[in-house]
C-alpha positions as CSV (number, residue, x, y, z in Angstrom):
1,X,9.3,38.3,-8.3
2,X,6.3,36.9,-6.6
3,X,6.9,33.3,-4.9
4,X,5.1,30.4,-6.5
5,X,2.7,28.2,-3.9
6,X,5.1,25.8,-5.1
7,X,7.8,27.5,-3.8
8,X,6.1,29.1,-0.9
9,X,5.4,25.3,0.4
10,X,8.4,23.8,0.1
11,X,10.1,26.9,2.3
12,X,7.2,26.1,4.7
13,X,6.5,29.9,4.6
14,X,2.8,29.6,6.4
15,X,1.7,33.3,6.0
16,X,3.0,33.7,2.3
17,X,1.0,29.8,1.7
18,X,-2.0,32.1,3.7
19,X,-2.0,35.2,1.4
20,X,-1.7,33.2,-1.8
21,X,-4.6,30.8,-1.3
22,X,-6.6,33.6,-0.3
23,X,-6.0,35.4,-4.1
24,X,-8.5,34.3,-6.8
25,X,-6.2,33.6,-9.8
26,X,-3.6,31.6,-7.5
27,X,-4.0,27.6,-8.8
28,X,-4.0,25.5,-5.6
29,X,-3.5,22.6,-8.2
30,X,-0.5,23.6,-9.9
31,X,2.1,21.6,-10.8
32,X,6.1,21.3,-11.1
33,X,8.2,19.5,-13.7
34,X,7.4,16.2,-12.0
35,X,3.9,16.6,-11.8
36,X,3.8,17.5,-8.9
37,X,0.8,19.5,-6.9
38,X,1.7,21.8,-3.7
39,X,-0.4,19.3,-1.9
40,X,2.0,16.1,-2.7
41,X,4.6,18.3,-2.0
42,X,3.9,19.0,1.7
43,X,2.2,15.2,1.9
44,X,5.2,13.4,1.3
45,X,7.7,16.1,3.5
46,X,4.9,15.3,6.5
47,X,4.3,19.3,6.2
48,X,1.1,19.1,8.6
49,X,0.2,22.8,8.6
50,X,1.1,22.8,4.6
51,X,-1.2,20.4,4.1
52,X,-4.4,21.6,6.3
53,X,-4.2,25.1,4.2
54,X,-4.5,23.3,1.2
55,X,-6.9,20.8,1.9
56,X,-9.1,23.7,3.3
57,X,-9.0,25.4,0.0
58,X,-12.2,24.7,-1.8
59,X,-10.9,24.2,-5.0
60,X,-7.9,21.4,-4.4
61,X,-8.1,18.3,-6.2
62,X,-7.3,15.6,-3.6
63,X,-6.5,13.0,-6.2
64,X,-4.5,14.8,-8.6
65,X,-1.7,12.5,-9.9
66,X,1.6,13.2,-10.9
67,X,4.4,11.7,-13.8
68,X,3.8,8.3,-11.8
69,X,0.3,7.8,-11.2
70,X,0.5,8.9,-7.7
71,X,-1.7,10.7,-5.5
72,X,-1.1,12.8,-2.5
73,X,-2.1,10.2,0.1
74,X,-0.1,7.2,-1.9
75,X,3.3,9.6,-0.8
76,X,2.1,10.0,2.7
77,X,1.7,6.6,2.8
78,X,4.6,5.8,1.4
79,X,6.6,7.9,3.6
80,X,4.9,6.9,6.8
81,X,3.4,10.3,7.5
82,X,1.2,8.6,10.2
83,X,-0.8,12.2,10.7
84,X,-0.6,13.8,7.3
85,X,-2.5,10.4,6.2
86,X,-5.1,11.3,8.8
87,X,-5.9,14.8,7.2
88,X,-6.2,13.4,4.1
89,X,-8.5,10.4,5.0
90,X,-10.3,12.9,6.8
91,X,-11.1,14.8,3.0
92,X,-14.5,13.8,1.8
93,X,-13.1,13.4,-1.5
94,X,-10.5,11.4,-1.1
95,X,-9.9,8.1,-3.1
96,X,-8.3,5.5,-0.9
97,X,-8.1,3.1,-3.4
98,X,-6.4,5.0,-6.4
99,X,-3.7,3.1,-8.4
100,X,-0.6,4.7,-9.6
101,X,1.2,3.6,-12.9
102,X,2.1,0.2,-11.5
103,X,-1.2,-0.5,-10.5
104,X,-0.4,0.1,-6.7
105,X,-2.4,1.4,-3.6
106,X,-1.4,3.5,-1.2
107,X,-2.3,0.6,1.3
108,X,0.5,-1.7,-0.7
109,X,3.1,1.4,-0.7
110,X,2.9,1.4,3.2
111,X,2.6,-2.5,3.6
112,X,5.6,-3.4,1.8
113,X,7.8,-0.7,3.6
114,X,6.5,-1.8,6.6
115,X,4.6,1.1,7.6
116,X,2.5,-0.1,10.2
117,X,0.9,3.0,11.6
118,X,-0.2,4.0,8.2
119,X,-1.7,0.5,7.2
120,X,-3.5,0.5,10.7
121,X,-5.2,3.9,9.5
122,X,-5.7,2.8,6.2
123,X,-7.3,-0.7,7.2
124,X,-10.0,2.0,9.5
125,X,-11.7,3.4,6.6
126,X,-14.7,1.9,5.7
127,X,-14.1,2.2,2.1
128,X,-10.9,0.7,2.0
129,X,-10.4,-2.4,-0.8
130,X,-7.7,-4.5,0.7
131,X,-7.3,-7.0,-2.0
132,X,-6.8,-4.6,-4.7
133,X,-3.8,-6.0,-6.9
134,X,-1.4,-4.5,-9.1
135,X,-1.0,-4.6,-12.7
136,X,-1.5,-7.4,-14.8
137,X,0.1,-6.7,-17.7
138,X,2.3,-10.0,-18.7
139,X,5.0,-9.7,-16.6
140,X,6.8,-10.7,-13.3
141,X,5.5,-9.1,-9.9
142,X,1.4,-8.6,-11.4
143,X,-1.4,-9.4,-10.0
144,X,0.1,-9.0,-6.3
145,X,-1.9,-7.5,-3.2
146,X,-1.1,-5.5,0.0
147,X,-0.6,-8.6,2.2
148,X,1.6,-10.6,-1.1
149,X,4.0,-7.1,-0.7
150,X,3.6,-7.7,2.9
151,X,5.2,-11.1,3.0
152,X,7.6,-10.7,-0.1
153,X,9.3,-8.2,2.5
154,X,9.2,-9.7,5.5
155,X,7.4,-7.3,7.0
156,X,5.3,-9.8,9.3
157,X,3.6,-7.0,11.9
158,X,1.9,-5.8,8.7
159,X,1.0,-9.2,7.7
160,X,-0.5,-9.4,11.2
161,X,-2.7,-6.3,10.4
162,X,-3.6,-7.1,7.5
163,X,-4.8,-10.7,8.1
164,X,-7.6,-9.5,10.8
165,X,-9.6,-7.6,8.6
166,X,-12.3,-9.3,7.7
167,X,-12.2,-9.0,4.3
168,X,-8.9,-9.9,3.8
169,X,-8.9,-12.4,0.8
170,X,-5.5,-14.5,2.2
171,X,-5.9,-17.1,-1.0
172,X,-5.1,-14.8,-3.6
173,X,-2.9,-15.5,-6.0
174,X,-0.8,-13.2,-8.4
175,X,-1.7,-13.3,-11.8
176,X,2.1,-13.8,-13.1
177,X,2.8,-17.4,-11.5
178,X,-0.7,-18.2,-9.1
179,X,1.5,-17.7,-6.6
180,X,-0.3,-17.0,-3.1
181,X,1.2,-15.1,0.2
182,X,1.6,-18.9,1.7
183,X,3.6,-19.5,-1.5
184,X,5.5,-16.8,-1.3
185,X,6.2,-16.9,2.3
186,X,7.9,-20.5,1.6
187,X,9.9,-19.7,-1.0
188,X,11.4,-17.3,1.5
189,X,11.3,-19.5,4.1
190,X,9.6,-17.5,6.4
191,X,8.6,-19.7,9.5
192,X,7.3,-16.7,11.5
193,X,4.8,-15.7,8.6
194,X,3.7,-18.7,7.4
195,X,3.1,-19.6,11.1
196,X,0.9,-16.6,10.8
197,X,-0.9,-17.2,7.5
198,X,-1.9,-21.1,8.9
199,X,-3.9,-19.8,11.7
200,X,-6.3,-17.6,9.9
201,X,-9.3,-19.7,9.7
202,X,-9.3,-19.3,5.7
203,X,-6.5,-20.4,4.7
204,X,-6.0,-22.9,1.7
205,X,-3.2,-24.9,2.2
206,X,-3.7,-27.1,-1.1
207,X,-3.7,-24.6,-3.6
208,X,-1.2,-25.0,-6.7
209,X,0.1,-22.3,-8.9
210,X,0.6,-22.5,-12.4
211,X,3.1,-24.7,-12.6
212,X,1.0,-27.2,-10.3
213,X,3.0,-27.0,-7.0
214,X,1.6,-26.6,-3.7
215,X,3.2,-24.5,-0.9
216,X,4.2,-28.0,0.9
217,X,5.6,-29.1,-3.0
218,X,7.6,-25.9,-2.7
219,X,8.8,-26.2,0.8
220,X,10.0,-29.6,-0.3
221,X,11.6,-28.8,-3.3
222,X,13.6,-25.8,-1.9
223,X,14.5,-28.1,1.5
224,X,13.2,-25.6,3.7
225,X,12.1,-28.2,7.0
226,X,10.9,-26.1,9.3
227,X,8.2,-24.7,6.9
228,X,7.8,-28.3,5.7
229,X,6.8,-29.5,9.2
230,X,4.6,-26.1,9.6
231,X,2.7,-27.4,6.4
232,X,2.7,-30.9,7.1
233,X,1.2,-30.1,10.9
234,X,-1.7,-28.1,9.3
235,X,-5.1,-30.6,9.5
236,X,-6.2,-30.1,5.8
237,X,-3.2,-30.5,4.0
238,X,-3.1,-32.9,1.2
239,X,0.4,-34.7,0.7
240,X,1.7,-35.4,-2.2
């Protein structure tokens, strides 16, 4: 039985990958029971040589998605495969700012595992819309951007990155609460991050979610005094 490029890329078989690429009725965009193309296959497993064949084939579809919404660069990305995100940022047709199911980037799949490689690469392309959010659809966790996943997890060199692009909108605020990345880097009581998110020269100290409290009202409230002093240190903050 002939192998399937499916097949043929997960075994990593280069010259059987070669010879079926090269036939006219083989489908470089086929897809397995997950949805799944030969290209996210070798993207997420950081199959480098995989992926260049496929990429060179002139009919792949570089944003094809699978059963969640996701492309092959969101599983790079994901995966921190630093140099198979390369390849594909390199593909004129690529969409850097596709959103899966949830309504996620590949820039917020690699910023809230802490993929800081990936997110440097990322934050390099011209086209690149950092303060995409997520999913507004009624519930918990919507509305949230790269640098909100960021800071939700802790992951403070990627906050780092993220706050010195210069589009970088750092007063967002999710769409479920109006909670912003200050807010949320209180509630976990984050003194290196917030210490962070104060210095960039934007930054809105005063802003109040739904529920009308400030990030110095939360601080307060959840007896974090470090954070509180942080706030309170800050020249434009308005005490309550």
């Amino acid at each position: 039985m002939m192998m399937t490029l499916l097949k043929a890329v997960r075994n990593d078989d280069k010259v059987y990958v070669e010879r079926l690429l090269r036939h006219p009725d083989t489908d470089v965009n086929v897809k397995d029971y997950s949805n799944n193309t030969a290209l996210m296959v070798a993207a997420q497993r950081g199959q480098e040589t995989m992926v260049e064949l496929l990429l060179a084939h002139p009919n792949v579809n570089i944003n094809a998605i699978n059963a969640c919404g996701e492309t092959a660069l969101m599983l790079a990305a994901r995966r921190g495969q630093k140099t198979v995100v390369e390849l594909l940022l390199a593909h004129p047709n690529v969409n850097i700012n596709a959103t899966n199911t949830y309504g996620d980037t590949a820039l917020m799949l690699a910023a809230v595992r802490g993929r800081k490689d990936v997110v440097e690469l990322l934050l390099s392309a011209p086209n690149i819309d950092i303060n995409v959010s997520n999913n507004s659809n009624g519930y918990v966790d919507t509305g949230r951007t790269a640098l909100m996943w960021a800071v939700i997890e802790r992951q403070k060199a990627v906050v780092e990155l993220l706050l010195t692009h210069p589009n970088i909108d750092v007063n967002a605020a999710s769409t479920d609460r109006g909670t912003t990345a200050l807010m949320m880097a209180v509630m976990n009581n984050d003194v290196a991050v917030v210490e962070l998110l104060l210095t960039h020269p934007n930054i809105n100290v005063n802003i109040k979610n739904y529920y009308r409290c400030t990030a110095l009202s939360i601080a307060v409230c959840d007896g974090h005094t470090a954070v509180k002093n942080l706030l309170l240190a800050h020249p434009n903050v308005l005490e309550a």
